[in-house]
C-alpha positions, 0 to 999 in steps of 0.5 A: 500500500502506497498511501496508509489510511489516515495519510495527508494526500495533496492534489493540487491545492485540494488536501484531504485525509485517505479514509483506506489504503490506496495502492499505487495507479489505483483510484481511491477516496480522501476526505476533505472535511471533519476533525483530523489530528495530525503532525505539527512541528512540536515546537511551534504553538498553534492557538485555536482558529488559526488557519493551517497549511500542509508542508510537502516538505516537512511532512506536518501543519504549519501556520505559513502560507507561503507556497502551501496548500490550506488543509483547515482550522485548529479547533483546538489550542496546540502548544508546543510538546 
């Protein structure tokens, strides 16, 4: 399996969650709303309503919007571990 369910999937500027595994040259299904946790540089603090991006680079949200894709809101605060 080429995508585990539960990866961040970037399509262009559209970002989504794999609900399955999807295979490689196999078609599958993301999910683009609801609550997800997912990986944050752990020194960075993330107060609630902030608007997040998806790092292709580093792999993990980040509040920069410089060349990256919008993946959501925090709902809740994350401070640094």
């Amino acid at each position: 399996m080429d995508i585990a369910p539960g990866d961040v999937v970037v399509l262009n500027k559209l970002v989504g969650v794999a609900k399955f595994g999807i295979y490689a040259g196999a078609r599958g299904s993301i999910t683009v709303s609801g609550v997800f946790c997912l990986v944050k540089d752990p020194t960075t603090n993330i107060p609630a309503g902030t608007i997040l991006y998806w790092s292709e680079i580093s792999h993990h949200v980040i509040k920069n919007q410089y060349q990256h894709s919008m993946i959501g809101i925090s709902v809740e605060d994350a401070p640094p571990s």
